[in-house]
MARSE-598235 format. One record per atom (N, C-alpha, C): residue number from 0; residue in three letters; atom name; x, y, z. Coordinates in Angstrom, 3 decimals. Example, Ala and Ser with C-alpha at 12.3 -4.5 7.8 and 13.67 -1.06 7.14 Angstrom:
% residues 2
ATOM    k    r   a        xx        yy        zz
ATOM    0  ALA   N    13.190    -5.690     7.800
ATOM    0  ALA  CA    12.300    -4.500     7.800
ATOM    0  ALA   C    13.200    -3.300     7.800
ATOM    1  SER   N    12.850    -2.250     7.080
ATOM    1  SER  CA    13.670    -1.060     7.140
ATOM    1  SER   C    12.900     0.030     7.870
***
This chain:
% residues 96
ATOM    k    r   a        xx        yy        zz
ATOM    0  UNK   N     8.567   -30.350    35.591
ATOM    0  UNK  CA     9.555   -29.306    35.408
ATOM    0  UNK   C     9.590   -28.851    33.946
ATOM    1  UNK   N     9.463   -29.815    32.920
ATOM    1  UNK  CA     9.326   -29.593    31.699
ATOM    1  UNK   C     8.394   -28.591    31.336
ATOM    2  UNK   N     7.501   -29.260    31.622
ATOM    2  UNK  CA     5.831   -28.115    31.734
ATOM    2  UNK   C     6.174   -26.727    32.319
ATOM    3  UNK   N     7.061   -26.375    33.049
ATOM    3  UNK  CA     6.899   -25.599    33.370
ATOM    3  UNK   C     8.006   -24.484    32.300
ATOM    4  UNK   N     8.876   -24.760    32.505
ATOM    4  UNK  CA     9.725   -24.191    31.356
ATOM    4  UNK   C     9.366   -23.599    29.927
ATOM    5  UNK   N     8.626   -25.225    29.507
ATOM    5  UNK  CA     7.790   -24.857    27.618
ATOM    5  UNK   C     6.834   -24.013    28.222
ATOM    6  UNK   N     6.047   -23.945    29.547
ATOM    6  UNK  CA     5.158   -22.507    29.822
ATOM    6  UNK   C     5.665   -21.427    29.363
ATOM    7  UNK   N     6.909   -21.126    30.320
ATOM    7  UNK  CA     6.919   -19.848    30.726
ATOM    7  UNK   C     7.887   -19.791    29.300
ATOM    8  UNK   N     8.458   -20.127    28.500
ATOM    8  UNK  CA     8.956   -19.811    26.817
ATOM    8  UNK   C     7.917   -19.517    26.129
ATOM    9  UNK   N     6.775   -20.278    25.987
ATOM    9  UNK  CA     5.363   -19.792    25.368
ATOM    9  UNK   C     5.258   -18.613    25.603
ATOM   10  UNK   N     5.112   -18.463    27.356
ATOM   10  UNK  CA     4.584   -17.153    27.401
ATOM   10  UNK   C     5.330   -15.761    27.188
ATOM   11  UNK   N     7.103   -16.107    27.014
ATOM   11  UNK  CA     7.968   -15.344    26.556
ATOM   11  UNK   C     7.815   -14.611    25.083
ATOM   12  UNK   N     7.333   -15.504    24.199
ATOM   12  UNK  CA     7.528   -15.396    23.064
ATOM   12  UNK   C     5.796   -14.573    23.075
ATOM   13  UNK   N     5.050   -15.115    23.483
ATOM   13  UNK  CA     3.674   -14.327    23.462
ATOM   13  UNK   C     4.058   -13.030    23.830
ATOM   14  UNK   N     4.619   -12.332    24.508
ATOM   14  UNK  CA     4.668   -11.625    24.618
ATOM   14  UNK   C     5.923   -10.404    23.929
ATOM   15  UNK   N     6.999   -10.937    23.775
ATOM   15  UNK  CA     7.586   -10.392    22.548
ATOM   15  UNK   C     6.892   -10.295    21.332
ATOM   16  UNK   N     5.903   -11.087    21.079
ATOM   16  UNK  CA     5.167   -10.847    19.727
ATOM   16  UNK   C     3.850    -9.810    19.884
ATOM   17  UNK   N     3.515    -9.666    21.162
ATOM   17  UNK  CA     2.753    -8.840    21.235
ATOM   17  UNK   C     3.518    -7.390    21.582
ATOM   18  UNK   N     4.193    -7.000    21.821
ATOM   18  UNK  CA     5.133    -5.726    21.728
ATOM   18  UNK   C     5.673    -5.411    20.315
ATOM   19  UNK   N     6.050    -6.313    19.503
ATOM   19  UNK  CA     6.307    -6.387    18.099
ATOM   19  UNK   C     5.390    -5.411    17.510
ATOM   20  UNK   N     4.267    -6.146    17.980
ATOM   20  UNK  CA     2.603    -5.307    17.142
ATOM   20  UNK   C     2.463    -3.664    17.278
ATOM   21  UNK   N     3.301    -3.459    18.966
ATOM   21  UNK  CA     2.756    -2.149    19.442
ATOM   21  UNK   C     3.465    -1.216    18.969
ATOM   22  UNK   N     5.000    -1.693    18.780
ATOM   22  UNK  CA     6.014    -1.015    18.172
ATOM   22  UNK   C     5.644    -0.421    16.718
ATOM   23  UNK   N     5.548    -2.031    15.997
ATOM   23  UNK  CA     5.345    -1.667    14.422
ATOM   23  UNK   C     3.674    -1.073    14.487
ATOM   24  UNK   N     2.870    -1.054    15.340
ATOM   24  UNK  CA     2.031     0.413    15.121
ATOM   24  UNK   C     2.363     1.895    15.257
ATOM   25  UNK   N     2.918     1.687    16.419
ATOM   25  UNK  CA     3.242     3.272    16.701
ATOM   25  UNK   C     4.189     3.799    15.522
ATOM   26  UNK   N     5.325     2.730    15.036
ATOM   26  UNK  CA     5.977     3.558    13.525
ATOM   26  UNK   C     4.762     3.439    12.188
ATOM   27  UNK   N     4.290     2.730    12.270
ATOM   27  UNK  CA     2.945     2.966    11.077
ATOM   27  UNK   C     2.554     4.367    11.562
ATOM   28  UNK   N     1.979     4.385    12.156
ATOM   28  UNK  CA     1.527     6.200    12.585
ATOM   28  UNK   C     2.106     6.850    12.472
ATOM   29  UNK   N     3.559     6.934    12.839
ATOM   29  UNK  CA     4.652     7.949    12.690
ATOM   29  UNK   C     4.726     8.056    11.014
ATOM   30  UNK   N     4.885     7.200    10.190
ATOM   30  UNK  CA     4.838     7.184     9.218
ATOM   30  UNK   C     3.680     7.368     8.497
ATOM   31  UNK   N     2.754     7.446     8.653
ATOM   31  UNK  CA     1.978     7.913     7.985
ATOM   31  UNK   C     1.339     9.646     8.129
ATOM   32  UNK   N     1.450     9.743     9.441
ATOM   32  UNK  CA     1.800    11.244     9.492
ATOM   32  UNK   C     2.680    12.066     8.543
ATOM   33  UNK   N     4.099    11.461     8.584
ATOM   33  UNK  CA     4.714    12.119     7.615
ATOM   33  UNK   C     4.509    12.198     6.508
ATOM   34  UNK   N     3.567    10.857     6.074
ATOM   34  UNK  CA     3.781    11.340     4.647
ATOM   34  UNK   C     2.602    11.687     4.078
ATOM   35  UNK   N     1.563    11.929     4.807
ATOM   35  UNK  CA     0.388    12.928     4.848
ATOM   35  UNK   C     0.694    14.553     5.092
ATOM   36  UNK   N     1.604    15.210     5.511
ATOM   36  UNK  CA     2.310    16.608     6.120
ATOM   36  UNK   C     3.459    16.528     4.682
ATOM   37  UNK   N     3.889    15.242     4.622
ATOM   37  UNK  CA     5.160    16.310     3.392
ATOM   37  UNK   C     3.685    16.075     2.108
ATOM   38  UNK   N     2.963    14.907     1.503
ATOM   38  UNK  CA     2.018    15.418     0.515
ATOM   38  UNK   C     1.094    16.909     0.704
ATOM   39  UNK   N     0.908    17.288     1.216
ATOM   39  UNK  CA     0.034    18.529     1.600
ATOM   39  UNK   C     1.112    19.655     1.320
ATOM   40  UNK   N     2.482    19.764     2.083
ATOM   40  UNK  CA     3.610    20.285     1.426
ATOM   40  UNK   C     3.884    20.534     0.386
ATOM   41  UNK   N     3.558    19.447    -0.026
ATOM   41  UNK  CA     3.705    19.142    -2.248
ATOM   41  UNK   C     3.042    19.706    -2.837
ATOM   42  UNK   N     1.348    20.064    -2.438
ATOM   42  UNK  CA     0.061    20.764    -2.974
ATOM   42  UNK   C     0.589    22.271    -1.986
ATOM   43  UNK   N     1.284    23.013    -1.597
ATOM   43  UNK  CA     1.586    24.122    -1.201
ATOM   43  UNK   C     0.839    24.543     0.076
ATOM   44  UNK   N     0.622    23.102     1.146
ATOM   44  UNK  CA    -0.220    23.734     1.994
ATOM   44  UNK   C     0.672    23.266     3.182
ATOM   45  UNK   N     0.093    23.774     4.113
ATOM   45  UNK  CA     1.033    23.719     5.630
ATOM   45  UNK   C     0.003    23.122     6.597
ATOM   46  UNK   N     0.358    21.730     6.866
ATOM   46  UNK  CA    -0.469    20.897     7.708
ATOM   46  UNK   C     0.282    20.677     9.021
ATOM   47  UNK   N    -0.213    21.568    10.166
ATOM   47  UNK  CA     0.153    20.768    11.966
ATOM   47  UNK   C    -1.167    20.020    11.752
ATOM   48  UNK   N    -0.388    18.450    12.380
ATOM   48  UNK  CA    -1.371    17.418    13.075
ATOM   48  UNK   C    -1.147    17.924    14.741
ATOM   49  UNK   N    -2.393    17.754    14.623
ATOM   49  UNK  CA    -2.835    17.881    16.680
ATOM   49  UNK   C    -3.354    16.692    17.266
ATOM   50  UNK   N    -3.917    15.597    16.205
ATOM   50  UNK  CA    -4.207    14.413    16.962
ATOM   50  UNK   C    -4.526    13.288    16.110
ATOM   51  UNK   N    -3.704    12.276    15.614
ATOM   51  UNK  CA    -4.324    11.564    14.550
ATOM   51  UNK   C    -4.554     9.894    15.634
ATOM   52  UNK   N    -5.140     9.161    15.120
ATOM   52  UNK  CA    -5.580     7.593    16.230
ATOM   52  UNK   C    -5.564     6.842    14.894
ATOM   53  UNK   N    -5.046     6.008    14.201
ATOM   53  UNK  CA    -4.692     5.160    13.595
ATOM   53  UNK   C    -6.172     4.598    13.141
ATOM   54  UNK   N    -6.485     4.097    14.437
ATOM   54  UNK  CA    -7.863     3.541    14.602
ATOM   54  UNK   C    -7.862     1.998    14.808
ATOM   55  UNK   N    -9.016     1.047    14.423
ATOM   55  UNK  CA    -8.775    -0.060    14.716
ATOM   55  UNK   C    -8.336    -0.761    13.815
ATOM   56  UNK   N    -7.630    -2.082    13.637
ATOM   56  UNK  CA    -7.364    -2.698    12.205
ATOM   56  UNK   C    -8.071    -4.297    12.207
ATOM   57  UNK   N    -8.553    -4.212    10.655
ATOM   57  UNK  CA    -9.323    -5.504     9.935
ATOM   57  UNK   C    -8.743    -5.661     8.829
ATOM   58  UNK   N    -7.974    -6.740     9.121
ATOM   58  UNK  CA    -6.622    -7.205     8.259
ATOM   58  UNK   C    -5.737    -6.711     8.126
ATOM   59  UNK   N    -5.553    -6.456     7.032
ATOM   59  UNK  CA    -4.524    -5.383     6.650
ATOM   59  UNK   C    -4.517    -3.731     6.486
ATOM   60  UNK   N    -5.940    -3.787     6.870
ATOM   60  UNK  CA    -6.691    -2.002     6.481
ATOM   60  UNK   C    -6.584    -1.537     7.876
ATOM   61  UNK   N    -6.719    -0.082     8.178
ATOM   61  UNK  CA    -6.618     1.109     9.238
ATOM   61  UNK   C    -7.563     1.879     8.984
ATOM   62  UNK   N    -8.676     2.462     9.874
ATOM   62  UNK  CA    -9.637     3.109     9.508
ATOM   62  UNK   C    -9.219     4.180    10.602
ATOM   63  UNK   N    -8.864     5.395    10.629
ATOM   63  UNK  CA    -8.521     6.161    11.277
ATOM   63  UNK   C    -8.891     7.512    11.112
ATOM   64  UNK   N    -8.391     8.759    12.317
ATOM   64  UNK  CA    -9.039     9.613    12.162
ATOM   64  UNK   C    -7.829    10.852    12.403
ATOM   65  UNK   N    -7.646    11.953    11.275
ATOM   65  UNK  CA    -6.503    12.789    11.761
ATOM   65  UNK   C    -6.999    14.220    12.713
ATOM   66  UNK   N    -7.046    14.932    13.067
ATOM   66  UNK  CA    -7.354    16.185    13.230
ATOM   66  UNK   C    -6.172    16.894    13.288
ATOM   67  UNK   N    -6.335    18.120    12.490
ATOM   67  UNK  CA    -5.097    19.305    12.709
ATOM   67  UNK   C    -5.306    20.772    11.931
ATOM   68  UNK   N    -4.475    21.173    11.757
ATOM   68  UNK  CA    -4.717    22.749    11.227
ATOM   68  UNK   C    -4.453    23.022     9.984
ATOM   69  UNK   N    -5.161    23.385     8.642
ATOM   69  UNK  CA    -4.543    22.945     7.466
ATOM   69  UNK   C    -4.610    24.578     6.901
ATOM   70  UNK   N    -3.525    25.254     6.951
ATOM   70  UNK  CA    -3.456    26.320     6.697
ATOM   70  UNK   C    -4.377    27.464     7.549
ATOM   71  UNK   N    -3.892    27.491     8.551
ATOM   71  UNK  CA    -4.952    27.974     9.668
ATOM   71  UNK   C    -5.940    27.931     9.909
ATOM   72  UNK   N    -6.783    26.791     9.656
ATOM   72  UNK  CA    -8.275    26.426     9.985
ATOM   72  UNK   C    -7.941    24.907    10.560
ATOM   73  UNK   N    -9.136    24.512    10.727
ATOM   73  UNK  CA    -9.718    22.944    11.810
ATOM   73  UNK   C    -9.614    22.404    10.487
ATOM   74  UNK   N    -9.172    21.457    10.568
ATOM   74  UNK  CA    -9.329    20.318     9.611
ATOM   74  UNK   C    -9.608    18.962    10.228
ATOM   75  UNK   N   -10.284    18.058     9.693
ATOM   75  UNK  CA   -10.280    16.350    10.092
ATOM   75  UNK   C   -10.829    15.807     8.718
ATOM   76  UNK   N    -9.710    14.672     9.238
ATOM   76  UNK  CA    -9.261    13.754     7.986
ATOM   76  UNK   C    -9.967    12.145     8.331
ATOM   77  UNK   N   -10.844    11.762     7.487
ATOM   77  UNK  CA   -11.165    10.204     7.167
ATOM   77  UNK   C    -9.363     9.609     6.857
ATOM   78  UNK   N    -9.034     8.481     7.452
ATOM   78  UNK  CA    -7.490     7.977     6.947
ATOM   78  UNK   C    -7.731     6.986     6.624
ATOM   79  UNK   N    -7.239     6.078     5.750
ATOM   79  UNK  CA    -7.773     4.733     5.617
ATOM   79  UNK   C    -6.221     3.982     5.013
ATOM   80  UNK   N    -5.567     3.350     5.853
ATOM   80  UNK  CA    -4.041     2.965     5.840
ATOM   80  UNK   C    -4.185     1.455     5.465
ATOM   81  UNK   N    -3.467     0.790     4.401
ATOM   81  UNK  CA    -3.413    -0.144     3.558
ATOM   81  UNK   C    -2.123    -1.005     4.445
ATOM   82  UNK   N    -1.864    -1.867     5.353
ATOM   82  UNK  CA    -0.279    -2.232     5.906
ATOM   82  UNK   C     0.044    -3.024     5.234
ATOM   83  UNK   N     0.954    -3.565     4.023
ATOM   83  UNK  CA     1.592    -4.530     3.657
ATOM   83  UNK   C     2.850    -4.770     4.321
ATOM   84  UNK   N     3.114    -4.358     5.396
ATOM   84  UNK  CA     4.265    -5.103     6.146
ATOM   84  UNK   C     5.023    -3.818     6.277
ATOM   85  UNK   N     6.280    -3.978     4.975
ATOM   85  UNK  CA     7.385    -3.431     4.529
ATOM   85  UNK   C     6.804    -2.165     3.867
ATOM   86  UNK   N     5.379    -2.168     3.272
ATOM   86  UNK  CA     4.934    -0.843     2.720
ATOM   86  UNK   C     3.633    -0.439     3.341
ATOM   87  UNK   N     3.345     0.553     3.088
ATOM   87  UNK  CA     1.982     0.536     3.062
ATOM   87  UNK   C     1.502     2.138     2.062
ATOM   88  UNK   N    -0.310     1.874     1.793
ATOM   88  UNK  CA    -0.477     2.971     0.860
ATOM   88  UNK   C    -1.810     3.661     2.204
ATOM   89  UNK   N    -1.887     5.144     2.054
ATOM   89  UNK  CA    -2.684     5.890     3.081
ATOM   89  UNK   C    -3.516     6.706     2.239
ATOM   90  UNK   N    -4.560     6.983     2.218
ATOM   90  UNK  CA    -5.485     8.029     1.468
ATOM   90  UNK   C    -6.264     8.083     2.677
ATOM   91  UNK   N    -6.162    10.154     2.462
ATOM   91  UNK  CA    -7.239    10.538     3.172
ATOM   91  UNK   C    -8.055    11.296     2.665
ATOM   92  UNK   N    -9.516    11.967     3.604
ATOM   92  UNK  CA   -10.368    12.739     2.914
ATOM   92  UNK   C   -10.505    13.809     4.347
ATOM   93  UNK   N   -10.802    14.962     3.247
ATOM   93  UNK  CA   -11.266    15.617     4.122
ATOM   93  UNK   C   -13.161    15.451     4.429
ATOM   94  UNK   N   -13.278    15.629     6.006
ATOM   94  UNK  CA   -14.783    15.856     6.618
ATOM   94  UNK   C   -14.978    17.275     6.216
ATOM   95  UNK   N   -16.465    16.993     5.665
ATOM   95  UNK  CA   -16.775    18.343     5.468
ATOM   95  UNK   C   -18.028    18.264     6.324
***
C-alpha cells in the first residue's frame, strides 16, 4: 500500500514539474516577443510577429526562429534567448 501511494506522489509531482516547464516557456516567448516589438519601436520601426517557435533548448540557451512584417516587408529573425530563470537576455538577427 505504501508503494503504491510514494508511486502515485512521485508521479504527481513529475508531473506538476513538467507543466511548470510548459508554462514558464510559453511566458519566455510571450516575453520575448515583447521585447523584440517594443526594441524595434525604439529604432522607429513597426514590427507584426506572424510566427515566432522559441525553438529547442541546450541549457540555458534558445535557438529560435521569428517571422513577421518589419515595416511592410517579410522579415525572419535568427533568436538566440539566454534563460536565467528570473531574467533573461534575447538577440536577434536578421536572415538575409
Amino acid at each position: 500500500m505504501k508503494k503504491i501511494i510514494l508511486s502515485m506522489l512521485f508521479a504527481c509531482a513529475a508531473l506538476f514539474t513538467f507543466n511548470a516547464c510548459i508554462v514558464s516557456e510559453k511566458k519566455l516567448t510571450e516575453k520575448v516577443q515583447e521585447s523584440i516589438v517594443e526594441a524595434e519601436k525604439q529604432e522607429g520601426n513597426t514590427l507584426e510577429i506572424t510566427e515566432f517557435d522559441l525553438g529547442e533548448k541546450t541549457g540555458k540557451n534558445y535557438k529560435g526562429v521569428l517571422k513577421g512584417v518589419l515595416n511592410g516587408e517579410n522579415v525572419v529573425y535568427d533568436v538566440t534567448v539566454n534563460d536565467e530563470g528570473s531574467d533573461f537576455d534575447v538577440d536577434w538577427e536578421l536572415r538575409k
